[in-house]
C-alpha positions as CSV (number, residue, x, y, z in Angstrom):
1,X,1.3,1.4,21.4
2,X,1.8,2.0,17.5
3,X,5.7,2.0,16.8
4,X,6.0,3.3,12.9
5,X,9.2,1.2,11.4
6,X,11.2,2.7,8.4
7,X,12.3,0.0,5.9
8,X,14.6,2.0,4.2
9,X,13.3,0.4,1.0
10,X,15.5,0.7,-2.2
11,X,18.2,3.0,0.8
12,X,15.5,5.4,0.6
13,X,13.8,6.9,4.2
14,X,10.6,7.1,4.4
15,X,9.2,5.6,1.2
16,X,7.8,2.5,3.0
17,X,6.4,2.1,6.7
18,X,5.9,-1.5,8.4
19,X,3.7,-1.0,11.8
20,X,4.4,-2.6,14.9
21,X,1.7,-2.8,17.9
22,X,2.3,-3.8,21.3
23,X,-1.1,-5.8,22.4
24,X,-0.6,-7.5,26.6
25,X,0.3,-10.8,25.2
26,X,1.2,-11.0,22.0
27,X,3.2,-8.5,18.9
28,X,1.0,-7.3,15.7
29,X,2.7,-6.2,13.0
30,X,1.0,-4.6,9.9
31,X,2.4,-4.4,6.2
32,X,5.5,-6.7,5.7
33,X,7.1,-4.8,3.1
34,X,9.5,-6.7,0.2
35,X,11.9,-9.4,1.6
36,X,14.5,-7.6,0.2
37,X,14.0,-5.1,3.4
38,X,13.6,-8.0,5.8
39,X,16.7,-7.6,7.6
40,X,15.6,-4.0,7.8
41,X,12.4,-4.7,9.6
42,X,14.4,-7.3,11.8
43,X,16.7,-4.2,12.6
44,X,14.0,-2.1,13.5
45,X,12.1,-4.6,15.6
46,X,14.8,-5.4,17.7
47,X,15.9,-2.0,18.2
48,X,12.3,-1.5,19.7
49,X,13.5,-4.0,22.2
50,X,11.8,-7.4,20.4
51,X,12.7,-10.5,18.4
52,X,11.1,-10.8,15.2
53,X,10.2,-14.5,15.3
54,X,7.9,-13.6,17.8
55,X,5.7,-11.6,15.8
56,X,2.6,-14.4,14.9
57,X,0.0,-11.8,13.9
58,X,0.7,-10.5,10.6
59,X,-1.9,-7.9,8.8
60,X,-1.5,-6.8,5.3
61,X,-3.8,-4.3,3.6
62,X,-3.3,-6.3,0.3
63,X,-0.9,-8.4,-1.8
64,X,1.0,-5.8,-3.8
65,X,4.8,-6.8,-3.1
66,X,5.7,-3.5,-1.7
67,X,3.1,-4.1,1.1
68,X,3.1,-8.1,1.3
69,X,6.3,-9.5,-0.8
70,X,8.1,-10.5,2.7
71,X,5.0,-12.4,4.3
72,X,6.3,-15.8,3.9
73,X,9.5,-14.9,6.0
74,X,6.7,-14.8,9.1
75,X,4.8,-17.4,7.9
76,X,7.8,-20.0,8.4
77,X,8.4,-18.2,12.1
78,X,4.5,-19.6,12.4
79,X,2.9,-16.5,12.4
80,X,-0.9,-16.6,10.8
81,X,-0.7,-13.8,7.6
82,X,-4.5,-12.2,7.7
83,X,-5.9,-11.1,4.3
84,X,-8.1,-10.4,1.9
85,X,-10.2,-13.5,0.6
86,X,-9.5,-12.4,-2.6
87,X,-6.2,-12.4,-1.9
88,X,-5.5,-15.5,-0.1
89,X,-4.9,-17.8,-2.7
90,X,-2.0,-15.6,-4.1
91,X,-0.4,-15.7,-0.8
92,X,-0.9,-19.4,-0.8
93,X,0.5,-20.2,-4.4
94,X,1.6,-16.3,-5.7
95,X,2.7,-17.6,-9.4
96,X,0.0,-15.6,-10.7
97,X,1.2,-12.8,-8.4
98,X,4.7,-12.8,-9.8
99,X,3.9,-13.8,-13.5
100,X,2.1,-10.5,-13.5
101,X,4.2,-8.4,-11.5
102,X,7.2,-9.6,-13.8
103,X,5.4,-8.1,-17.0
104,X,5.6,-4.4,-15.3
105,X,9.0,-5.0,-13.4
106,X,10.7,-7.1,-16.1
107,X,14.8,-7.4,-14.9
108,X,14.5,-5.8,-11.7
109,X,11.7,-7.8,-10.1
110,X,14.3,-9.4,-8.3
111,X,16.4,-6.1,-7.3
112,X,12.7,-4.7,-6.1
113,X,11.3,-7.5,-4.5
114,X,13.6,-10.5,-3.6
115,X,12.5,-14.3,-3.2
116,X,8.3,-15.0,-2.9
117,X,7.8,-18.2,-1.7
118,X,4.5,-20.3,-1.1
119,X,2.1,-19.7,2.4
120,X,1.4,-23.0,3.9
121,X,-2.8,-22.9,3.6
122,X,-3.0,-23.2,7.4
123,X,-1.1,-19.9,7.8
124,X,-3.0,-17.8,5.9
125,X,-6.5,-16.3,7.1
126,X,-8.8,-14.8,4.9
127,X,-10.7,-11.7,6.4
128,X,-14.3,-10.8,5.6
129,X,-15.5,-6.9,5.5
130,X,-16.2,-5.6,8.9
131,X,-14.6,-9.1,10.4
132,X,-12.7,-8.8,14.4
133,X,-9.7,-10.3,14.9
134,X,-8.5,-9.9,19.1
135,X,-5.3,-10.6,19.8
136,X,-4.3,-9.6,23.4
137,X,-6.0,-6.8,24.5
138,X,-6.3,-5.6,20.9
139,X,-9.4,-5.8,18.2
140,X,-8.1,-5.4,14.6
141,X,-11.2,-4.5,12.5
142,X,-11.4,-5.3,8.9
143,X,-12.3,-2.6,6.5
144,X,-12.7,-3.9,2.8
145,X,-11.6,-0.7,1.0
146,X,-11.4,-1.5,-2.7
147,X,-10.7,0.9,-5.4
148,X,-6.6,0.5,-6.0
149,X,-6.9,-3.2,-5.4
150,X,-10.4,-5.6,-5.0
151,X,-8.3,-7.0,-2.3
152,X,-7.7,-4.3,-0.3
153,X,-8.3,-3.8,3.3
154,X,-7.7,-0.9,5.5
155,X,-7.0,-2.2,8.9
156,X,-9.0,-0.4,12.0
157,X,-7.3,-0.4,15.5
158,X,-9.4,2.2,17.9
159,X,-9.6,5.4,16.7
160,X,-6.7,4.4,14.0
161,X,-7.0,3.1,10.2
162,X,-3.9,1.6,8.7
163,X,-4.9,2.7,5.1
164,X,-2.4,1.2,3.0
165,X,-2.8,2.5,-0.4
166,X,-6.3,3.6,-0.8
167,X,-5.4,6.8,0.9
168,X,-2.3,7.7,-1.0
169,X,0.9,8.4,0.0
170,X,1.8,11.4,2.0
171,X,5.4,12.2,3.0
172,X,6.1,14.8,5.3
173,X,4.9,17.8,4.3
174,X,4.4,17.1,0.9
175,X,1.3,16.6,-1.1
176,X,-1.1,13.6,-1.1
177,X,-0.7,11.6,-3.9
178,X,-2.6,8.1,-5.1
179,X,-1.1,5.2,-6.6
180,X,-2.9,3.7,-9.8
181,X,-1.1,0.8,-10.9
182,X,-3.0,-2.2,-13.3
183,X,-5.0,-3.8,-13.3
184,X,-7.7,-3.2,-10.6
185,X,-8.0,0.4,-10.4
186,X,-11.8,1.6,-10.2
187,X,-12.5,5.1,-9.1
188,X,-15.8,5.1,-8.3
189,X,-15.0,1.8,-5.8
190,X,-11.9,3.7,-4.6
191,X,-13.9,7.0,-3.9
192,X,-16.4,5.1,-2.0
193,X,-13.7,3.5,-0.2
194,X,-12.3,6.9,1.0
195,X,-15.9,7.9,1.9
196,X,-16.3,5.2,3.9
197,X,-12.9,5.5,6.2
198,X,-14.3,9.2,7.0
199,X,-17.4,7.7,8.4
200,X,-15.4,5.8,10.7
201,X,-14.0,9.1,11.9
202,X,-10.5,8.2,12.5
203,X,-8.2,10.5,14.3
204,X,-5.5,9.2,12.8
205,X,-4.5,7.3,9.5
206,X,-1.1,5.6,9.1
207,X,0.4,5.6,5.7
208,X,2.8,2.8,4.7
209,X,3.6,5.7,2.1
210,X,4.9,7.3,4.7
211,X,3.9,7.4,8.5
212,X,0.7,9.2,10.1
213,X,-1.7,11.9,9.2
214,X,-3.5,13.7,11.7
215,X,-5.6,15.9,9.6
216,X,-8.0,13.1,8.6
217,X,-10.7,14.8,6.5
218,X,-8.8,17.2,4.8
219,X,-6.6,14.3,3.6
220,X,-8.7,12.6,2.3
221,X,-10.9,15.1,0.6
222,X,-7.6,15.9,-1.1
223,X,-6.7,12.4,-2.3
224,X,-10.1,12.5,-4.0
225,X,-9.7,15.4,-5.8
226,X,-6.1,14.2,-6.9
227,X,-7.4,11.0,-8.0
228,X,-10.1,12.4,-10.1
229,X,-7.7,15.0,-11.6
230,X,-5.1,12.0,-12.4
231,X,-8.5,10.2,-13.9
232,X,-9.4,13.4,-15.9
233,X,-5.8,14.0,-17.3
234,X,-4.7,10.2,-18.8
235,X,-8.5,10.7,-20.3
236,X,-7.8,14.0,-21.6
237,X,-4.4,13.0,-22.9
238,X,-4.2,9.3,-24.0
239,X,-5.7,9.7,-27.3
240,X,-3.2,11.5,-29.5
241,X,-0.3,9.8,-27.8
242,X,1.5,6.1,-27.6
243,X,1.8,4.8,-23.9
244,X,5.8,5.9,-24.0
245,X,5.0,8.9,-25.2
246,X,1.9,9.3,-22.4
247,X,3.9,8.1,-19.8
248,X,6.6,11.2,-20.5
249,X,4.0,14.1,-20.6
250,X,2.4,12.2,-17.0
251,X,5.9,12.6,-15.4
252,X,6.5,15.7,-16.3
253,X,2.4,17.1,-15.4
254,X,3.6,15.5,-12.1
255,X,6.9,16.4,-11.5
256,X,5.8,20.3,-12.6
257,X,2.9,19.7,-9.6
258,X,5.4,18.7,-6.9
259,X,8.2,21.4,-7.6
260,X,5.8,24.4,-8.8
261,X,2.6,24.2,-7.1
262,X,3.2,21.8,-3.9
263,X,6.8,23.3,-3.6
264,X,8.7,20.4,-2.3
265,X,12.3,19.5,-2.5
266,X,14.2,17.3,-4.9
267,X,14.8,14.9,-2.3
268,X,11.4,14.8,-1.1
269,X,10.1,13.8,-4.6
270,X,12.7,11.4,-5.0
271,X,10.5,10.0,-1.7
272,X,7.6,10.0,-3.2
273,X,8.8,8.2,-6.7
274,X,10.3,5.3,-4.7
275,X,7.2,4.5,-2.9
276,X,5.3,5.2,-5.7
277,X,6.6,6.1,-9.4
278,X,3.8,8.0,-11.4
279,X,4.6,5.7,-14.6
280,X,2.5,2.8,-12.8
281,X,-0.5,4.9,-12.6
282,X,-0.3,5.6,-16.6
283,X,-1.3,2.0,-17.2
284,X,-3.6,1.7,-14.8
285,X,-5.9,4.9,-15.5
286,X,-5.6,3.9,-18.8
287,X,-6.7,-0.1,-18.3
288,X,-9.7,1.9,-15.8
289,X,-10.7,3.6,-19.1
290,X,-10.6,1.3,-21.5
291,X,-12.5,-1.0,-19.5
292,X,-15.2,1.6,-18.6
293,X,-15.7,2.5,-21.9
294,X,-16.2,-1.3,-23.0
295,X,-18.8,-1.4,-20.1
């Protein structure tokens, strides 16, 4: 049983999902969130009926601080933190992690993302592509999926794919939407990546921008063609203007998208910009670019 948990992140609903799954003997949970939302999860576990320290399986898709910044707080519970290889040592010792973070985030890293602390080595499990991890009665299959991060992975459980980012982020009925932030993004990877999660033929994908989506093709044939139009634009655009400037005209193609053409409410965008502001994906379409055209 998949139990979706709202983390209220920044006081805003559904922005950021953890996922918690029931296996006969022991609790999985999937995404961590920031440890600014910790109490948050802890809320939302034990409302489930369960006790947070009990959770010793942690998954993360990858080591971005909205989807791993609070994995240390299981960690010193003694649950083992599953991840990446490429990822791994940033869990371990994330000084790197935060140096660069702090360059985007500047004076609010701490109002985003709270305390980051070191992974003792023997909590921390690196997870090779197509790897099994059983715990109970449940097989978590590892799906490297990079594209918005080299150390992605899209978790498989039965017929369901916890995607993290590389699917986008869809909230309620709104549109789907990727996230592009430096300095990793590769679209050709990333469309790949989406091409291989429809081979798997999932019947559902759950979002930690925000919740499930049933309507598993059609999603993701839509995140591709989103991603390649965000591609397309900072391309079309970046030459003739400054990054300030750039990042303006990008948050206002985006916002005229979401209110004209997809239709949605104020506060549904105000949704989608605290899981995932469109300024991030300025820099990183634009780092993609300039290191394509060096290539």
């Amino acid at each position: 049983m998949i139990k979706i948990i709202d983390i209220n992140f920044l006081g805003t609903s559904s922005a950021i999902a953890c996922f918690l799954i029931e296996s006969d003997q022991e609790l999985i949970l999937i995404e961590t969130g920031p440890s600014t939302v910790y109490n948050n999860l802890k809320k939302g576990i034990e409302d489930i009926g369960y006790d947070i320290k009990k959770i010793k399986h942690v998954f993360v898709t990858h080591i971005h601080l909205d989807h791993s910044g609070g994995a240390w707080r299981f960690a010193e519970n003694g649950a083992k933190i599953y991840v990446h290889p490429n990822g791994m040592q940033h869990l371990i010792d994330p000084s790197k992690l935060i140096h660069s973070a702090s360059k985007i985030y500047k004076d609010k890293m701490n109002m985003l993302w709270g305390e980051i602390k070191n992974i003792k080595k023997e909590n921390v499990q690196s997870v090779e592509h197509r790897e099994k991890i059983k715990v109970g009665n449940i097989i978590v299959e590892s799906l490297h999926t990079p594209g918005h991060a080299n150390h992605h992975i899209a978790w498989k459980v039965d017929q369901n794919i916890f995607t993290g980012d590389v699917a986008g982020a869809k909230i309620k009925s709104g549109p789907v939407l990727p996230a592009c932030p430096p300095p990793e993004v590769d679209i050709e990877k990333w469309i790949q990546s989406l091409e291989l999660i429809k081979k798997e033929n999932p019947k559902v994908l759950y979002l930690t921008h925000f919740g499930k989506s049933t309507n598993v093709v059609s999603h993701i044939d839509e995140m591709k063609k989103r991603l390649k139009s965000w591609c397309l634009w900072i391309k079309k655009n970046s030459s003739n203007n400054n990054i300030e400037e750039l990042t303006e005209k990008f948050n206002e193609y985006v916002s005229a998208f979401l209110k004209d053409e997809a239709k949605i409410s104020n506060k549904l965008i105000e949704q989608y910009y605290t899981a995932n502001p469109p300024y991030m994906s300025v820099s990183g379409l634009l780092r993609y670019w300039d290191k394509k055209n060096k290539n």
